[in-house]
N, C-alpha and C positions, 0 to 999 in steps of 0.2 A: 613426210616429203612425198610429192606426187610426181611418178615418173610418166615419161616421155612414151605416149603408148605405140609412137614409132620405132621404138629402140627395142632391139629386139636382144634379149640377152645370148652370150656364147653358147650354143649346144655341150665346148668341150672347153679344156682350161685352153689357154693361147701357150703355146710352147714357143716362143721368140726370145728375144736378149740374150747378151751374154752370157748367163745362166747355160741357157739350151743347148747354144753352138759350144761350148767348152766339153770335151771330152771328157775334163776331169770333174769331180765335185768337192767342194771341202767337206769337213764334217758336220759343219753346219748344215749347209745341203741337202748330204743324207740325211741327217735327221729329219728336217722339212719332209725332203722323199716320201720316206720309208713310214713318216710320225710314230716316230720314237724317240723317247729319249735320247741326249747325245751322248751318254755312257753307256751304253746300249751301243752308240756307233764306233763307241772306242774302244769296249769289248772284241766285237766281230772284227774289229781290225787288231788283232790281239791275241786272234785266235778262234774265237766264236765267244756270242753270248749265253746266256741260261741255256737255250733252245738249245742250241750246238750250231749256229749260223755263222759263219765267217766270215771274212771278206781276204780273197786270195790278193787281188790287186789292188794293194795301198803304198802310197810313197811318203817319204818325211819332205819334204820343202823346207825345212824349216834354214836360218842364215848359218845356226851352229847344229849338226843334227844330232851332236854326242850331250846337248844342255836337253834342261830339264824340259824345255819349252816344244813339244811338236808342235808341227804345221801340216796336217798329214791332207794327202788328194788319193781320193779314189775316182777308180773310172765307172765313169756314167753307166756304161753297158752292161757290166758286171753288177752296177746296182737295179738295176731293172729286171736280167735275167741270169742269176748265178750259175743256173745250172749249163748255159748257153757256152759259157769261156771257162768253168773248170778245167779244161782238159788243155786248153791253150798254154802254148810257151812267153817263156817271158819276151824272147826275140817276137813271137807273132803279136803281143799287148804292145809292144812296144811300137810293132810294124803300123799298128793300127791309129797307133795315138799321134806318129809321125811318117806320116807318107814316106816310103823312101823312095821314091822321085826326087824331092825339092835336097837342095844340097844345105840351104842354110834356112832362117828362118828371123823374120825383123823382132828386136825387142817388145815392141807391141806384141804382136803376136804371142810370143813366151809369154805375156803377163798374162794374155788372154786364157791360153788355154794349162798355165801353171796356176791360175784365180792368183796371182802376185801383183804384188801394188812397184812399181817399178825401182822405190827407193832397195825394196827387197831384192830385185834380181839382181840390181849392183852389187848389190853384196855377193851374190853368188856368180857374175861373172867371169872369175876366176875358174871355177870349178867349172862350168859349162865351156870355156875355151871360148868365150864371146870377145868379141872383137869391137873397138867404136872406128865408123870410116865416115868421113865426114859428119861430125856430131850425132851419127845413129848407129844404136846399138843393133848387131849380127853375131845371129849365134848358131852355129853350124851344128850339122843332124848329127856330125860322128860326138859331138861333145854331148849334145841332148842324147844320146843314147847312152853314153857312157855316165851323165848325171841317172838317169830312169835303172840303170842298173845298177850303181851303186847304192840307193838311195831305197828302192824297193824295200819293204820290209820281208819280204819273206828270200832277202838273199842270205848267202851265209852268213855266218859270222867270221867275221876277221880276226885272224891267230892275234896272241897280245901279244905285245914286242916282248924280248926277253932282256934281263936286265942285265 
């Protein structure tokens, strides 16, 4: 195939799409990222891999988060430079992922930066305190922050009920 000796190839990759602007990444993702394996990426979310590598901020997504099935998002930034947010609190990952300026935030938006396909968040509007007003879904920061903390894995664990 003979190319176009006007076309000049990228110097660097193009960081654009939804991919980029998403604060979070799936597992898939990371792996792409990092190229590595994705058992490798569900190790470090886990605790760390062979190496002793971690990943401190991961959340479940998933529609049941006690089934066998995760859905887990890690943040971008953390995968890029871990040593950078170690020391970060959960409230400040949190501060980070949702401006606390904005009081609510449009369903679009949640699918965007949760990587959720939209049948998914209904299911989880409940839990996030989302609201429909006029056929579109809103879902307020106080409930997105209350999903991002429950749902974090390196929160505590929850006493078991007593019977």
């Amino acid at each position: 195939m003979m190319q176009n000796p006007a076309i000049k190839p990228a110097a660097a990759p193009v960081r654009s799409g939804k991919f980029y602007r998403a604060p979070l990444a799936t597992a898939d993702g990371v792996a792409l990222l990092i190229e590595q394996p994705i058992r490798t990426v569900y190790d470090r979310a886990d605790g760390g891999d062979q190496s002793g590598v971690g990943y401190q901020w991961v959340w479940n997504v998933a529609a049941n988060p006690a089934g066998k099935i995760r859905n887990l998002r890690f943040w971008r930034v953390e995968i890029g430079d871990p040593k950078a947010v170690a020391r970060m609190s959960l409230d400040e990952v949190i501060a980070e992922i949702l401006p606390p300026g904005r009081r609510e935030f449009p369903a679009g938006t949640v699918c965007q930066f949760l990587q959720l396909r939209a049948p998914t968040l209904a299911l989880l509007r409940g839990e996030l305190d989302g609201e429909i007003r006029r056929n579109s879904g809103f879902f307020p920061r106080a409930g997105l922050v209350k999903f991002f903390t429950a749902r974090w894995l390196g929160a505590p664990a929850k006493p078991e009920a007593t019977r």
